[in-house]
C-alpha positions as CSV (number, residue, x, y, z in Angstrom):
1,X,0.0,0.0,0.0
2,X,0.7,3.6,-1.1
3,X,2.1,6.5,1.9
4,X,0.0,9.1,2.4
5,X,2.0,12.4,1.7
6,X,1.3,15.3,3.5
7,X,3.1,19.0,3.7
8,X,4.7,20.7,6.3
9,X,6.6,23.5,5.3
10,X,6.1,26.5,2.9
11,X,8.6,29.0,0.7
12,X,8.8,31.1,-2.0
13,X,10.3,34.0,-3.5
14,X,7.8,35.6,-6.0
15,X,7.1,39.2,-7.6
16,X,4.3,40.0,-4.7
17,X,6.5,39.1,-1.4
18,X,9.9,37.5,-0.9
19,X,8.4,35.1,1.6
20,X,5.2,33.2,2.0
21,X,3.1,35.4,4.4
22,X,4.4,38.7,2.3
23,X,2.7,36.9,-0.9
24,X,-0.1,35.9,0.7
25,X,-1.7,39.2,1.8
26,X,-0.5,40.7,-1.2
27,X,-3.0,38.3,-3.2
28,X,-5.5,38.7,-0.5
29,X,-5.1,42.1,-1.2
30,X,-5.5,42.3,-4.8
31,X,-2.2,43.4,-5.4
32,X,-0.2,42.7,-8.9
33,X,3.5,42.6,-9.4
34,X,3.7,44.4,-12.7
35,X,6.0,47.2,-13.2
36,X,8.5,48.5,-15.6
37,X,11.5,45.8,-16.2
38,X,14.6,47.0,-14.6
39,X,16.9,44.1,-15.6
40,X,17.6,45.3,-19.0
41,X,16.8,48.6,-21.1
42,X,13.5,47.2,-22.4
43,X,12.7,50.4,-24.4
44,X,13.1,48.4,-28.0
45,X,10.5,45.8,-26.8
46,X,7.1,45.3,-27.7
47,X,6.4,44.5,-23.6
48,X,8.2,46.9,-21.4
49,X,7.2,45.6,-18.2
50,X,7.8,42.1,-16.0
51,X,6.6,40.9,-12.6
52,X,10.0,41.1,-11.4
53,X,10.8,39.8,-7.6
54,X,11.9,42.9,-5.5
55,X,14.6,43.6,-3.2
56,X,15.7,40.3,-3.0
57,X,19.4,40.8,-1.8
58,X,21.2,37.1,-2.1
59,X,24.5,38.8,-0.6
60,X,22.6,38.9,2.6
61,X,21.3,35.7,2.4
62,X,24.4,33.5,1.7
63,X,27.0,35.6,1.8
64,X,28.6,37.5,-1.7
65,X,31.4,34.8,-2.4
66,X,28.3,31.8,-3.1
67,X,25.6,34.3,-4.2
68,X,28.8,34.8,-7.1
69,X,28.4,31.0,-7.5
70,X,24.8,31.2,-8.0
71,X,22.5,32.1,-11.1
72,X,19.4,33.9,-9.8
73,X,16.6,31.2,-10.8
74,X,19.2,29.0,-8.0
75,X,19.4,32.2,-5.4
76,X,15.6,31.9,-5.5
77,X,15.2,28.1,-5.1
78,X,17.8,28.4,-2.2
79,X,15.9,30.9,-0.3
80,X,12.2,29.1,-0.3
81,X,14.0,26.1,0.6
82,X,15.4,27.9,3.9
83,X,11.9,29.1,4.6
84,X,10.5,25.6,4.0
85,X,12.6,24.1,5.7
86,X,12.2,26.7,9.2
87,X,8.5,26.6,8.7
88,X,8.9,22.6,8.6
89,X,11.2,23.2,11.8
90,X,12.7,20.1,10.0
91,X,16.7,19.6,10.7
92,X,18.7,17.9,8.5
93,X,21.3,15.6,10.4
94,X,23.6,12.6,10.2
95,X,20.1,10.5,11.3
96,X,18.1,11.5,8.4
97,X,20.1,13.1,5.6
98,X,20.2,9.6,3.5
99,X,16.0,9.8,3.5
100,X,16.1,13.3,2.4
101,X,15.6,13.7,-1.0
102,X,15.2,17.0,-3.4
103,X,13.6,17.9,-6.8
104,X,13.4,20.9,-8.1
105,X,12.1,21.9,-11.4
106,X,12.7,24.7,-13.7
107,X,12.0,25.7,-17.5
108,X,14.9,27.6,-19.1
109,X,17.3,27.6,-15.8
110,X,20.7,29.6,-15.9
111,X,20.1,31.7,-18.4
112,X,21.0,35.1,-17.1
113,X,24.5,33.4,-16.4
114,X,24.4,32.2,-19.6
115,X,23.7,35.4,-21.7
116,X,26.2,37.3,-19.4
117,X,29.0,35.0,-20.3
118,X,28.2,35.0,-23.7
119,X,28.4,38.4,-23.8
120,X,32.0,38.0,-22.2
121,X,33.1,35.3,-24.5
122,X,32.3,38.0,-27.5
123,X,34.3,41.0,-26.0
124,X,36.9,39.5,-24.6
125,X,37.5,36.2,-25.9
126,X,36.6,32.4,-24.8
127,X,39.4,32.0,-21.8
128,X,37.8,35.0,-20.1
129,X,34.4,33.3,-19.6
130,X,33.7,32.0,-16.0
131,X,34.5,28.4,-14.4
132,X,31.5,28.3,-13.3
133,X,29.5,29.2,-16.2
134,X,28.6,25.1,-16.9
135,X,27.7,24.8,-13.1
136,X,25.2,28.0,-13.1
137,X,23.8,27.3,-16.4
138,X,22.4,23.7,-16.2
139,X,19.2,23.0,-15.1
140,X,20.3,20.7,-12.0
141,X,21.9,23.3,-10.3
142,X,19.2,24.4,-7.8
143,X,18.8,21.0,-6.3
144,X,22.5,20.8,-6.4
145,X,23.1,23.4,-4.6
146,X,20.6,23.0,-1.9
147,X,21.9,19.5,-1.2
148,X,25.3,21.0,-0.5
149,X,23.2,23.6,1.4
150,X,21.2,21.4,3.9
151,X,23.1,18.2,3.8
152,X,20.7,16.2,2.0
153,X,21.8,12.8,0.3
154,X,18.4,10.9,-0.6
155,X,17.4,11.2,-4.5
156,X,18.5,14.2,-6.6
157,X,17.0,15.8,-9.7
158,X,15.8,18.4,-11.4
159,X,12.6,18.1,-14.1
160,X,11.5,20.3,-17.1
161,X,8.2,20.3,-18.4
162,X,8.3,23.8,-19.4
163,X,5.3,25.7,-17.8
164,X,4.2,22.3,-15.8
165,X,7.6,21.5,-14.6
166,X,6.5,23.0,-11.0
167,X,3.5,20.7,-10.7
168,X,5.1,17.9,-11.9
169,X,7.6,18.4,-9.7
170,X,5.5,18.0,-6.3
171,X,3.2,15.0,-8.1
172,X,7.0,13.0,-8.8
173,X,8.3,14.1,-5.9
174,X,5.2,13.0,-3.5
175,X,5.6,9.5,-5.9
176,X,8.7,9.3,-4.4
177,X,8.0,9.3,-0.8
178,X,4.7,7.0,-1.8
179,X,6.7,4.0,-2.8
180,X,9.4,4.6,-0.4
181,X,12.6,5.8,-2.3
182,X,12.4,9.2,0.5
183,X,10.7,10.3,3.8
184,X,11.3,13.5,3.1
185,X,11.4,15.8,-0.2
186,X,12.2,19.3,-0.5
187,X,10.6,19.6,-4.2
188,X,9.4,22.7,-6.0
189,X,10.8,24.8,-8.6
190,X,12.5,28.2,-9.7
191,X,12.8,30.5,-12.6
192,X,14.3,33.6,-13.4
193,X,14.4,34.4,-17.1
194,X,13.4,37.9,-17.6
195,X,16.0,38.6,-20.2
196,X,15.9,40.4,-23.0
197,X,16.2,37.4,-25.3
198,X,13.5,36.2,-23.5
199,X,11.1,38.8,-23.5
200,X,12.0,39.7,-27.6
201,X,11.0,35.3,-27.9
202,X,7.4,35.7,-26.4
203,X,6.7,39.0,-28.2
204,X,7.9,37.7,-31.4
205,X,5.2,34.3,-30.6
206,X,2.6,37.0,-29.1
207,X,2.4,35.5,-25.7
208,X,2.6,38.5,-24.0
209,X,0.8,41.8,-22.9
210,X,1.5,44.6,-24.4
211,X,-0.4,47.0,-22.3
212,X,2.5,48.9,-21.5
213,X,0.6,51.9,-20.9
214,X,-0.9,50.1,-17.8
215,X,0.9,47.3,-16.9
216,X,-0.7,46.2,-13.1
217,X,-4.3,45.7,-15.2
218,X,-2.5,43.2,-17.6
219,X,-2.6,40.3,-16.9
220,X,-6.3,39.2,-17.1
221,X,-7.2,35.9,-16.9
222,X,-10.1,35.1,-18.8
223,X,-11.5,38.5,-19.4
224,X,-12.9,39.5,-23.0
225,X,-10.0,41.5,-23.4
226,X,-7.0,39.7,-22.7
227,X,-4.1,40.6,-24.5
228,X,-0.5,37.7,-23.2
229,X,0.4,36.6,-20.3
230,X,2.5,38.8,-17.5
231,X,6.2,37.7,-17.6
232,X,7.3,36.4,-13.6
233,X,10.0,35.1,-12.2
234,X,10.5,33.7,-8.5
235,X,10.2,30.1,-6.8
236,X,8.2,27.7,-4.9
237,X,9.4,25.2,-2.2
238,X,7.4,22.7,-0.1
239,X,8.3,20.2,2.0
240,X,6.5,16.7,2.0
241,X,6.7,14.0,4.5
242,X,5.1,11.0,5.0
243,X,2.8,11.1,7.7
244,X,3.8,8.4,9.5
245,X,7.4,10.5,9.3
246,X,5.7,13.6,10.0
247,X,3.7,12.2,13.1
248,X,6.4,10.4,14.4
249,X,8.7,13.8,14.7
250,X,5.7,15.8,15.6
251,X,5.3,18.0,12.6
252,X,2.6,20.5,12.4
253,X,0.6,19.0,9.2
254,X,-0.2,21.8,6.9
255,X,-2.8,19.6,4.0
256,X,-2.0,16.7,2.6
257,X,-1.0,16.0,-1.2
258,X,-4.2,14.2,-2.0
259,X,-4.0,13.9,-6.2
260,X,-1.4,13.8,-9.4
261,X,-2.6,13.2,-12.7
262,X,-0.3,14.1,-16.1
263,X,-0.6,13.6,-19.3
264,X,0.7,15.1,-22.9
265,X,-1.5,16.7,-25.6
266,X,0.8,15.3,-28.4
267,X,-0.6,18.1,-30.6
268,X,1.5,21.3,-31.0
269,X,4.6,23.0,-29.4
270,X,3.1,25.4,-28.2
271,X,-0.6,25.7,-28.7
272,X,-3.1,23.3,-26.5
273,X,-5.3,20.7,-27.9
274,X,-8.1,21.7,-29.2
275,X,-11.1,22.0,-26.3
276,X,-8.5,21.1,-23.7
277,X,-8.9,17.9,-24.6
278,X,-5.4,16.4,-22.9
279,X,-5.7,18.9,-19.9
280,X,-9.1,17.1,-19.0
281,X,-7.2,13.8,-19.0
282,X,-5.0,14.9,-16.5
283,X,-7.3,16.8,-14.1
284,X,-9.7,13.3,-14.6
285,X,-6.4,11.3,-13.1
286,X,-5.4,13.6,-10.6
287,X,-9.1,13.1,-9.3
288,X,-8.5,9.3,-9.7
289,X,-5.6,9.4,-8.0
290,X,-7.2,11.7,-4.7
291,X,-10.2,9.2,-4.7
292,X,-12.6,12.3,-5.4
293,X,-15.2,13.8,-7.6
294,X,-15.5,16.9,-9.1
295,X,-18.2,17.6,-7.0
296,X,-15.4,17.7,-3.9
297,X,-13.2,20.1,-5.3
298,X,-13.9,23.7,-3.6
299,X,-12.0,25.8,-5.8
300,X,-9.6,25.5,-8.9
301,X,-6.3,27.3,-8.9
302,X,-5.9,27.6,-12.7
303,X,-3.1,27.8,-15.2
304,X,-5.1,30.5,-15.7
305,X,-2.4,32.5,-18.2
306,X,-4.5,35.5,-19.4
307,X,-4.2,34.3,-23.0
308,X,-6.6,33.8,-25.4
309,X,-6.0,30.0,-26.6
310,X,-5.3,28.8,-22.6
311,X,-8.1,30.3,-20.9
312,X,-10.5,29.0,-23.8
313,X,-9.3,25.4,-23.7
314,X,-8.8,25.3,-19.7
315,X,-12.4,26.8,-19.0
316,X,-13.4,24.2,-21.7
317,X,-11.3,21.3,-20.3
318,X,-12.8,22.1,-17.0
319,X,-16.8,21.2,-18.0
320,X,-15.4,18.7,-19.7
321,X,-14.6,17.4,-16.4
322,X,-16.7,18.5,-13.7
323,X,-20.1,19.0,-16.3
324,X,-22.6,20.8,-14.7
325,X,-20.8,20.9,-11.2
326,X,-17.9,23.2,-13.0
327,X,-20.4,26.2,-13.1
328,X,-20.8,25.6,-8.8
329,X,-16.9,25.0,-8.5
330,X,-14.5,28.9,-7.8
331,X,-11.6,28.9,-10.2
332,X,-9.3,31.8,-9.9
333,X,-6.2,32.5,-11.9
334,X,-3.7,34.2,-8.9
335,X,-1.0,34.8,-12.4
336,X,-3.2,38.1,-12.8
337,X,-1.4,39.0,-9.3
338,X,2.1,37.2,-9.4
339,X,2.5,36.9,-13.3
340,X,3.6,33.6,-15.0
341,X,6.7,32.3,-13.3
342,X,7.0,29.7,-16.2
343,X,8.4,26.9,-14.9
344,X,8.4,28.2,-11.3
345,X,3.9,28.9,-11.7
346,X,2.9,25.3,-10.5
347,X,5.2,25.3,-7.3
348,X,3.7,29.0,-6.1
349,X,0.3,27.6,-6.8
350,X,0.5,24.6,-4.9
351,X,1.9,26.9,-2.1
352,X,-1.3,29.1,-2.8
353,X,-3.9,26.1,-2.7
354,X,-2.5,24.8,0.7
355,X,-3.3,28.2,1.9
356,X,-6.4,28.2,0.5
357,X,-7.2,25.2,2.4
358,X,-5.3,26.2,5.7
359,X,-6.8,29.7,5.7
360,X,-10.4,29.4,4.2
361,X,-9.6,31.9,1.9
362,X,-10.0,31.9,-1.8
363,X,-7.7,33.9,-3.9
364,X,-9.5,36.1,-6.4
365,X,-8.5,36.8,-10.5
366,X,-8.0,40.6,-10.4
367,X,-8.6,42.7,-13.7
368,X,-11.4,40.6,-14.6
369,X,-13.9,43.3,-16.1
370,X,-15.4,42.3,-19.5
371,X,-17.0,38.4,-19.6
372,X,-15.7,36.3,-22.6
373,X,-19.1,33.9,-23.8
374,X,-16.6,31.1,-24.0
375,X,-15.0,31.8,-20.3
376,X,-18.1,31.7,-18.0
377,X,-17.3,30.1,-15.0
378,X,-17.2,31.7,-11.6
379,X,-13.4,33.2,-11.7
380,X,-14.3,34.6,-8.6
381,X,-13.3,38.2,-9.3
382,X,-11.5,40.9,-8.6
383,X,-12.0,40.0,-4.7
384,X,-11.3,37.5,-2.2
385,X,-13.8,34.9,-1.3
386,X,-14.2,33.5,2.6
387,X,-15.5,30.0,2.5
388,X,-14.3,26.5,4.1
389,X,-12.8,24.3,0.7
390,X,-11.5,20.8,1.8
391,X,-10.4,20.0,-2.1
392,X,-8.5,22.0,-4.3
393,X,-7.3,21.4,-7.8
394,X,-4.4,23.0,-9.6
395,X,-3.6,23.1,-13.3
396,X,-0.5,24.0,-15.0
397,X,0.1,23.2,-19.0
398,X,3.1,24.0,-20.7
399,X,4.8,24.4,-23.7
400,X,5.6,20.8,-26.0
401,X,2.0,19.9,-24.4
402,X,3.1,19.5,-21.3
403,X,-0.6,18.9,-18.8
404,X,0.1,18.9,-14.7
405,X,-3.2,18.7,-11.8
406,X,-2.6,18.2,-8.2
407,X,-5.0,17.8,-5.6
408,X,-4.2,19.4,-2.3
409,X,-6.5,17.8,0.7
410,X,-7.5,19.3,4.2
411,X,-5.7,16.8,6.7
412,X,-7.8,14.2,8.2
């Protein structure tokens, strides 16, 4: 038989609060973290803004010889992982080390160490570039890293799934601990890729807003007039235990991970199935896997993008799913707040549905101000919504058709 998996500790670094309790009243509130970019001159750009993360200083944090050793989307991934782990009050010794396991996703990784070094090999030639340029760049580095940081031996990876890679980071990493390979996984994910190579790739595809002249009313998840997504950056970092593990140390059990389900569209690069059609599939096993039906799911977290094609095929994929009972269930898309963090989206929002769950609180879709006929669920807008949800479903798709849903349960 299976382990139960439940959570007990919380981090993130995201562009609405550089901890968890910063983040969550700043989504309670309403508040979006859109402003003008300030990583790069984006004046050139179709999209001159970003949800960048704020006054996030990684000297103070670790000290300015590793934060040197660090790219940023790693900086972040660190830093949620020392809040998840305090807000665990887990210690990593000699006793448990070899059951603690890490897996951290992430969709482009390094690349702002990348594009800097680049930039170095062409002005001043290729034995000028850094030493640690490979180690920055590839995608393992975050739960690399952190292992060195906390001590951790059990299983080590990192996963990319593109948009889904955060999700499908938690649902592997909670396989894990279900057939015994860990008792404990730090898993999430991180991204920081608000570059101007990126930025000038998403315009160039139309993904993004260009509402420059009022950037904090963007991103609008299924409104008539959505325009792209917000470009975020940030990461997520939960810890999951099995309960017996938990019990037995005497954790404070946040929710349990209840459900996983993912599939692939095998349809287009980057364009969903038609109707949703492989994002249905996977909310349908995550439900499977929780032992629920739709008619115990209190609220959806959404992928939720503010574009036209996802919000079309994920309101679609929903009543696919839940029929009638979708037009009863809350969805909310909290990207119109925090942005898209890409890779890093699914990790923040499974942070978001455990408090959701924990606080009774249901996150609202801000900017939502013109109904589309073929988005007319209850995105519960513009405001927070009090009521007690035991269930709650989140959804994150991603680019090569990439679907992700996890279930996040009240704890029994």
């Amino acid at each position: 038989m299976s382990k139960r998996v439940v959570i007990t500790g919380l981090g993130c670094v995201s562009p609405v609060g550089n901890n968890v309790k910063d983040t969550w009243d700043a989504l309670l509130a309403g508040k979006s973290g859109a402003a003008p970019i300030t990583a790069f001159d984006a004046s050139a750009h179709k999209t001159k803004f970003a949800a960048e993360v704020k006054g996030f200083d990684p000297a103070a944090l670790f000290g300015v010889r590793d934060a040197r050793k660090m790219d940023r989307f790693t900086q972040f991934a660190s830093a949620a992982t020392l809040e998840a782990l305090e807000h665990a009050n887990f210690k990593i010794d000699e006793s448990n080390r070899d059951r603690v396991g890490i897996l951290i996703g992430t969709g482009i990784g390094g690349i702002i160490t990348l594009l800097e070094q680049y930039d170095v090999l062409r002005a001043r030639g290729p034995e000028r570039v850094s030493p640690f340029l490979i180690p920055m760049m590839i995608s393992d580095s975050a739960a690399g890293n952190i292992a060195i940081r906390v001590g951790a031996r059990g299983p080590n990876m990192s996963l990319a799934t593109a948009c889904a890679s955060g999700t499908n980071a938690l649902g592997e990493a909670a396989e894990m601990i279900r057939r015994g390979s860990a008792d404990v996984m730090i898993a999430g994910a991180s991204e920081a890729a608000i570059t101007a190579v990126s930025m000038a790739g998403m315009n160039v595809m139309t993904a993004l807003s260009t509402r420059n002249d009022d950037p904090q009313r963007a991103s609008r998840p299924f409104d008539k007039d959505r325009d792209g997504f917000l470009m975020g950056e940030g990461a997520g970092i939960l810890i999951l235990e099995s309960l017996e593990h938990a019990q037995a140390r005497g954790a404070n059990i946040l929710c349990e991970f209840g459900g996983y389900g993912t599939t692939d569209d095998a349809h287009h690069i980057s364009a969903p199935a038609e109707n949703g059609a492989g994002a249905a599939i996977s909310m349908s096993l995550a439900l499977e896997n929780a032992r629920l039906k739709p008619a115990d799911i209190g609220y959806i977290n959404a992928h939720g993008t503010s574009t036209y094609l996802n919000d079309k095929s994920e309101t679609s994929a929903i009543k696919t799913v839940f029929g009638e009972q979708a037009y009863k269930t809350p969805v909310s898309s909290t990207k119109s707040m925090t942005g898209h963090l890409l890779g890093a989206s699914g990790a923040l929002e499974g942070i978001i549905s455990a408090l959701a769950i924990i606080n009774n609180i249901l996150p609202p879709t801000i900017n939502y101000e013109t109904p589309d006929p073929v988005c007319d669920l209850d995105y519960v807008p513009n405001q927070p919504r009090k009521t007690a949800v035991n269930n709650v479903m989140s959804n994150s798709f991603g680019f090569g058709g990439h679907n992700a849903t996890l279930i996040m349960t009240r704890f029994q």
